[in-house]
PLY file of the C-alpha trace (Angstrom):
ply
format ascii 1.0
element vertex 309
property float x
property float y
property float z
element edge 308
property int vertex1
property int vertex2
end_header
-17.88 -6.23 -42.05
-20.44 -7.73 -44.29
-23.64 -8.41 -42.34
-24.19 -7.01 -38.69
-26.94 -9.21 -37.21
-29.20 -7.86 -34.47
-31.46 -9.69 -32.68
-32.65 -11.60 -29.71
-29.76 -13.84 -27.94
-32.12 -16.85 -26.68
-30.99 -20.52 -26.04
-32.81 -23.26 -28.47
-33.88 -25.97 -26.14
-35.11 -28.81 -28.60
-37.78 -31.18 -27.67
-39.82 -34.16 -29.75
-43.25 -34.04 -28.20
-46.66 -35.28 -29.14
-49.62 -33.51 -30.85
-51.58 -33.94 -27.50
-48.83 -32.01 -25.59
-49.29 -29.24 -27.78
-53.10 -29.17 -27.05
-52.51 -30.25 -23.29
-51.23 -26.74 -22.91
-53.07 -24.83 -25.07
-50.87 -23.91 -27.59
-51.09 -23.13 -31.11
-49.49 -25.55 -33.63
-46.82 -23.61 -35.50
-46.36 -20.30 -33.89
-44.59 -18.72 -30.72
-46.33 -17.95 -27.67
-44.59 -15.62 -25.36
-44.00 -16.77 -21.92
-43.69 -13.64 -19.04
-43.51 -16.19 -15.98
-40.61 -18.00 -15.29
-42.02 -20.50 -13.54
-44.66 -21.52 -16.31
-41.59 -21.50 -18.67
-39.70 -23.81 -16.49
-43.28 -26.16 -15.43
-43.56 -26.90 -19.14
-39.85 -28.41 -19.48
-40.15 -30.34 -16.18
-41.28 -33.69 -18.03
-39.83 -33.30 -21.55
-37.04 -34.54 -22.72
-34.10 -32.53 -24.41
-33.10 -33.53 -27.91
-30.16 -30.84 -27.99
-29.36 -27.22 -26.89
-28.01 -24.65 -28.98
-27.55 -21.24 -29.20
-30.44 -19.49 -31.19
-32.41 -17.11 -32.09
-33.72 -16.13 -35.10
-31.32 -13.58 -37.03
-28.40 -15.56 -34.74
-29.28 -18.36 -37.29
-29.17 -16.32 -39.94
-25.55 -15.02 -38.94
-24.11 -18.23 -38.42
-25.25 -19.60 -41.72
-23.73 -16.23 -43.41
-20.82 -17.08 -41.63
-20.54 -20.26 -42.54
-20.81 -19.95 -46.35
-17.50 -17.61 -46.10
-18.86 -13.93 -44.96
-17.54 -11.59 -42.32
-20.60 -11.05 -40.04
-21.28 -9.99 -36.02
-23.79 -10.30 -33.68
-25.43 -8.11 -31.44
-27.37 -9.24 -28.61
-28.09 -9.21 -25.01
-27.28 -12.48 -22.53
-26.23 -12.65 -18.70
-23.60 -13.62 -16.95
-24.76 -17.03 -16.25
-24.36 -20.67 -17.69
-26.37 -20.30 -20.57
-24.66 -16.84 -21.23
-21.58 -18.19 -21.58
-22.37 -21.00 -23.73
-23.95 -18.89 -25.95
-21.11 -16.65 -26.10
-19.05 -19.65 -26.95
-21.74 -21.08 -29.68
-21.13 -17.62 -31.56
-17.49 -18.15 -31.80
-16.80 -21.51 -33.05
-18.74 -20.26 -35.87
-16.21 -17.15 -36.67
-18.83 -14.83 -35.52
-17.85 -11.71 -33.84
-19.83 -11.41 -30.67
-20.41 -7.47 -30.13
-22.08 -7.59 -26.81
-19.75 -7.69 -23.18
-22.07 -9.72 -20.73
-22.63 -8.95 -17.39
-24.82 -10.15 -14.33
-28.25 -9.16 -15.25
-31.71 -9.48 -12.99
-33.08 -11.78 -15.67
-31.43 -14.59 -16.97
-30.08 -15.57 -20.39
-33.39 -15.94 -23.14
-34.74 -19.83 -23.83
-36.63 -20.72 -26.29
-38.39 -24.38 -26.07
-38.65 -25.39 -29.53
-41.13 -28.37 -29.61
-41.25 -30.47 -32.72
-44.18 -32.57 -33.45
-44.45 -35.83 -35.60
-45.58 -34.16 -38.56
-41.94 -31.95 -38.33
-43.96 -28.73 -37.72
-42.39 -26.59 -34.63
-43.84 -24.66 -31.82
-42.12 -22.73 -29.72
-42.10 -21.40 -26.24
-40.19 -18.25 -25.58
-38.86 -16.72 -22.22
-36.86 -13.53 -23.31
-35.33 -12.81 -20.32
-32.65 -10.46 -20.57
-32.70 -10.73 -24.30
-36.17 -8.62 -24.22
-34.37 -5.77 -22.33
-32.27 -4.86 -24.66
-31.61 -1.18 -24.95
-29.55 1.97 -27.01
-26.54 1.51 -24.79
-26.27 -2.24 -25.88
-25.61 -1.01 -29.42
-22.85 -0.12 -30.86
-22.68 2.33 -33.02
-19.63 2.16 -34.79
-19.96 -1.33 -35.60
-23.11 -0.42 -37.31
-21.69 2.06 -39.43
-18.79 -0.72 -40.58
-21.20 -3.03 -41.29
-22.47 -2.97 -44.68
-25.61 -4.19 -44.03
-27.85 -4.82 -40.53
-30.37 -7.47 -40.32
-33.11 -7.25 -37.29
-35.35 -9.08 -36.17
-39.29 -8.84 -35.81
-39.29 -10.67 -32.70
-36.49 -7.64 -31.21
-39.34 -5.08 -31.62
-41.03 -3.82 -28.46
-42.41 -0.74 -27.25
-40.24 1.28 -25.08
-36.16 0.27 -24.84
-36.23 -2.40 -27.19
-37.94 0.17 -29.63
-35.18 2.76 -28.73
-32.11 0.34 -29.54
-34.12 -0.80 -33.13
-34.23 2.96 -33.57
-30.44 3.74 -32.56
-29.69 0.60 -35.58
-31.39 2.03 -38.71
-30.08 5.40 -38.11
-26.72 4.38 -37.91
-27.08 1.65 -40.78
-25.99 1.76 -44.45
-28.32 -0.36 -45.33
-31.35 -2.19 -43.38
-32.62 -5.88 -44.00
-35.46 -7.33 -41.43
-37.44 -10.08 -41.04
-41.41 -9.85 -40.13
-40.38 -13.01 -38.03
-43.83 -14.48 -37.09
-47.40 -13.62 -37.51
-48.14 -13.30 -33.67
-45.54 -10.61 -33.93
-46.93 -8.69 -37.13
-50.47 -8.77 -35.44
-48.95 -7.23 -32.11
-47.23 -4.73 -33.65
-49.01 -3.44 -37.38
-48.85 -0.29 -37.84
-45.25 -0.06 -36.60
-43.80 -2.84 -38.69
-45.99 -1.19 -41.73
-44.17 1.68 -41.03
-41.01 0.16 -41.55
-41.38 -1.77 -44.20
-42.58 1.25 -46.10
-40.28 3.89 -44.99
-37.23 2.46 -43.11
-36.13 -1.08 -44.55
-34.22 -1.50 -47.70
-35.07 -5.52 -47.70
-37.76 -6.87 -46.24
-38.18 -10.74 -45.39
-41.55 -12.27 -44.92
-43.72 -15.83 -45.14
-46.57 -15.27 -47.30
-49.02 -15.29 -43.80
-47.28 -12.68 -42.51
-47.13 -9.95 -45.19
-50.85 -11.06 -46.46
-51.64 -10.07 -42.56
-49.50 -7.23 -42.40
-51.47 -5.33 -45.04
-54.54 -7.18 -45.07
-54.10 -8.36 -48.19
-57.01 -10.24 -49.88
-55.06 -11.95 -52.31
-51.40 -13.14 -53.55
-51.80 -10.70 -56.13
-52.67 -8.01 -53.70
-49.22 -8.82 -52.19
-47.04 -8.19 -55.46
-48.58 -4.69 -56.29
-47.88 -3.47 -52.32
-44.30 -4.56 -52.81
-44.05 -3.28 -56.20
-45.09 0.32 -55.28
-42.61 -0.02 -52.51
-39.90 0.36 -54.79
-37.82 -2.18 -52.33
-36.44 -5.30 -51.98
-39.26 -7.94 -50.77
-38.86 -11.61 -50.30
-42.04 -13.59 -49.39
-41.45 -17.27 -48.76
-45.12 -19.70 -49.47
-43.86 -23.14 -48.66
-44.28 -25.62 -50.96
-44.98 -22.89 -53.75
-41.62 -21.28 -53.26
-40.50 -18.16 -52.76
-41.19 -14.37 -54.47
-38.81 -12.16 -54.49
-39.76 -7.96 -55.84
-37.57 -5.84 -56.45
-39.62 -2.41 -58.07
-41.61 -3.66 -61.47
-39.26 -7.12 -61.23
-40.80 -9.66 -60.00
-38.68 -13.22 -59.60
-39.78 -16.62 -58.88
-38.08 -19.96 -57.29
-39.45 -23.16 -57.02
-38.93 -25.29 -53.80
-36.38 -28.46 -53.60
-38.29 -31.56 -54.43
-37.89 -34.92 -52.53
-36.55 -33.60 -49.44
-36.96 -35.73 -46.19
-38.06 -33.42 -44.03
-37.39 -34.10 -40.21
-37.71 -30.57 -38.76
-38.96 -27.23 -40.14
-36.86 -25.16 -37.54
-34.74 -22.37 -39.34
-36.25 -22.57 -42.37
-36.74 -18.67 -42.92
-33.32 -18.08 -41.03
-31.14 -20.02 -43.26
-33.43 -19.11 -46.46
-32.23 -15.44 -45.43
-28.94 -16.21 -44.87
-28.59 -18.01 -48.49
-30.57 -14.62 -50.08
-28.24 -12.32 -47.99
-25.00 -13.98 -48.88
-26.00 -14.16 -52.60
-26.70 -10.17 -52.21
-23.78 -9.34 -50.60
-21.60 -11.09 -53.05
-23.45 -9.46 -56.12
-25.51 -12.57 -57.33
-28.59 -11.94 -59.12
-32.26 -11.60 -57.66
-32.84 -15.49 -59.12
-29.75 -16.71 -57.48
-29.93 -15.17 -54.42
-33.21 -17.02 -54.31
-32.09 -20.03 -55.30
-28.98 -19.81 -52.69
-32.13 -19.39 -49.78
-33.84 -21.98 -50.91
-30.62 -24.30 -51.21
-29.98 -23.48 -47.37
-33.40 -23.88 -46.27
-33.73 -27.44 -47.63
-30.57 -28.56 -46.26
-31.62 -27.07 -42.68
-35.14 -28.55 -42.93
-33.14 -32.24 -43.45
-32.00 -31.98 -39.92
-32.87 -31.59 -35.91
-32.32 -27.50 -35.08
-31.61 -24.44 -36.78
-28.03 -24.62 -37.27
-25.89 -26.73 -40.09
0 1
1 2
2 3
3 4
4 5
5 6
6 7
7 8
8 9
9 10
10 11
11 12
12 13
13 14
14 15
15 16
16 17
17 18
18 19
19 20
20 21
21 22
22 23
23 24
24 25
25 26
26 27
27 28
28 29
29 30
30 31
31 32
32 33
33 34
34 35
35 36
36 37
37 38
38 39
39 40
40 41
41 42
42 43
43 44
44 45
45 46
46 47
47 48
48 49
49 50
50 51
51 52
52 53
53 54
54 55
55 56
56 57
57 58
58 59
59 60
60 61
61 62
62 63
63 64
64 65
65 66
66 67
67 68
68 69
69 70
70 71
71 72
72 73
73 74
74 75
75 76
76 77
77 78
78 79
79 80
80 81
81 82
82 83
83 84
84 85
85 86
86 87
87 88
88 89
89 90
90 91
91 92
92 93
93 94
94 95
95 96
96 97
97 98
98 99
99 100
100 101
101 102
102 103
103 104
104 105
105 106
106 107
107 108
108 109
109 110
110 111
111 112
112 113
113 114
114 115
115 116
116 117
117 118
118 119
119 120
120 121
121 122
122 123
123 124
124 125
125 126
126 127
127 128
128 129
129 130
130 131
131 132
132 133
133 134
134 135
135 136
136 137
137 138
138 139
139 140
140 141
141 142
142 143
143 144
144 145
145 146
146 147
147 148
148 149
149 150
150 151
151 152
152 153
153 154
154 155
155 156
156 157
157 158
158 159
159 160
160 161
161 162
162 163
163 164
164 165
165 166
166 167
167 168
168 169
169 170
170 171
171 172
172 173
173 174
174 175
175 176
176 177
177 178
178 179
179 180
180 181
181 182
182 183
183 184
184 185
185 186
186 187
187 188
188 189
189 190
190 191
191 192
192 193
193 194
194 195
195 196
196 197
197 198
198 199
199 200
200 201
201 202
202 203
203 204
204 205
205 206
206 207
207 208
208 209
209 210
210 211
211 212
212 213
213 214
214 215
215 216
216 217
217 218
218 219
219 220
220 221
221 222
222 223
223 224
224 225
225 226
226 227
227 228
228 229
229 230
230 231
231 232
232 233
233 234
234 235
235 236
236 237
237 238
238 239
239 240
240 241
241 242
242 243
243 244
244 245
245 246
246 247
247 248
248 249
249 250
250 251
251 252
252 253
253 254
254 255
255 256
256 257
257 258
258 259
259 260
260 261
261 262
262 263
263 264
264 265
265 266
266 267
267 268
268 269
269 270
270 271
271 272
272 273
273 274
274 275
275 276
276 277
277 278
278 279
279 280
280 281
281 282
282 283
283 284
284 285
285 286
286 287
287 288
288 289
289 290
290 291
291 292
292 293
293 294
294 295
295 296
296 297
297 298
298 299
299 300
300 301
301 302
302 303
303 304
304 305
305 306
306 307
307 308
């Protein structure tokens, strides 16, 4: 197999809402706030009204859009036996992804994620892991790791304790190792580890230019280029309308964004802009194609409602 994907199994549950909502319940424009009450979860969905349901998550994206330019991928990750277990299941295998992961009845339910997108196409989103946050060694498999020639994780996986354990049981097992920094709230929770990582354990290491300047405390862009240089990795840094940077040793290559896009929803952006990137690496493109490939995948995402094409 090409790319093993490993990573939170949540339900996308999209919602159009106004900028007052947002402030209503005190929530930050553009990030993820973590819910640990099922009941607040569920109060905030009582009056909205869903735009569409699929099954997410953030390096789920990613495999799906591997998938569907041609690659062999899987999926790791942890549901229950419920409704939204099942449909999630079956989301993963119209798209020809092989679903590593047996459910059964857990205390929890099945992860949600409220995605709520405001005029202005920005997204916030609400998570309630659920199950997907208990994830633990004995949910991984190790021999599909070791066929795979490449595993991609997920910031947002990374917790102390089990979580921490089955991340641990991955990258020893792994070929190679790609991640994603995932989201500033979870780079600020969890420094020094994902430092750690990024310097001594990842092979490839996805970011938005917010998160890495964060992760090292960066003062600058510049500041940014000579930590990734010294790494002697692979780093990809996405900035928005400036592009994206990818550095690979001394090489450092640039891509400019798609102009004149109509943008409706920024959801999936970084997924699909790794699954273009890993798809080119996989299939021995260049570092400037590869980029190009992300950035061709994130605009046509960005076009559309949801994460998925």
């Amino acid at each position: 197999m090409k790319i093993l994907g490993i990573g939170n199994a949540i339900v996308d549950v999209i919602c159009k809402v106004d900028d007052s909502f947002i402030d209503q319940n005190n929530l930050t424009k553009s990030t993820m706030k973590l819910f640990f009450n099922e009941n607040e979860f569920k109060n905030l969905l009582t009056n909205l009204k869903i735009e569409k349901t699929v099954s997410g998550g953030s390096v789920a994206n990613s495999i799906v859009g591997l998938s569907q330019l041609g690659d062999k991928v899987g999926f790791i990750g942890k549901v229950s036996d419920d409704e939204f277990g099942s449909s999630y299941e079956e989301g993963l295998k119209k798209e020809n992804v092989e679903y590593f992961y047996s459910k059964k009845k857990e205390e929890l339910p099945t992860g949600t994620c409220l995605i709520l997108v405001t005029p202005d196409s920005e997204r916030t989103m609400c998570t309630f892991l659920g199950t997907a946050g208990k994830i633990n060694e004995n949910d991984v498999s190790s021999n599909a790791i070791k066929k795979s020639e490449i595993i991609f994780l997920e910031g947002y996986l990374w917790d102390e304790g089990e979580p921490k354990k089955a991340f641990d049981k991955a990258i020893n097992n792994a070929n190679k190792v790609a991640m994603s920094l995932s989201d500033l709230f979870c780079v600020d929770r969890h420094k020094p580890h994902f430092l750690n990582l990024v310097k001594n354990k990842l092979d490839i290491t996805f970011a938005n230019e917010q998160e890495i300047t964060s992760l090292i405390e960066a003062k600058n862009f510049e500041d940014v280029i000579n930590f990734s240089k010294q790494l002697n990795k692979l780093v990809i840094v996405t900035r928005g309308e400036k592009g994206a940077v990818a550095v690979n040793g001394d090489e450092v290559v640039e891509s400019d964004v798609q102009k004149n896009l109509r943008i409706i929803d920024l959801t999936g952006a970084g997924d699909l802009f790794a699954a273009g990137f890993l798809h080119g690496y996989i299939n021995k493109l260049s570092i400037k194609e590869c980029l190009k490939k992300g950035t061709e995948m994130s605009s046509r995402v960005i076009q559309q409602i949801g994460a998925r094409l």
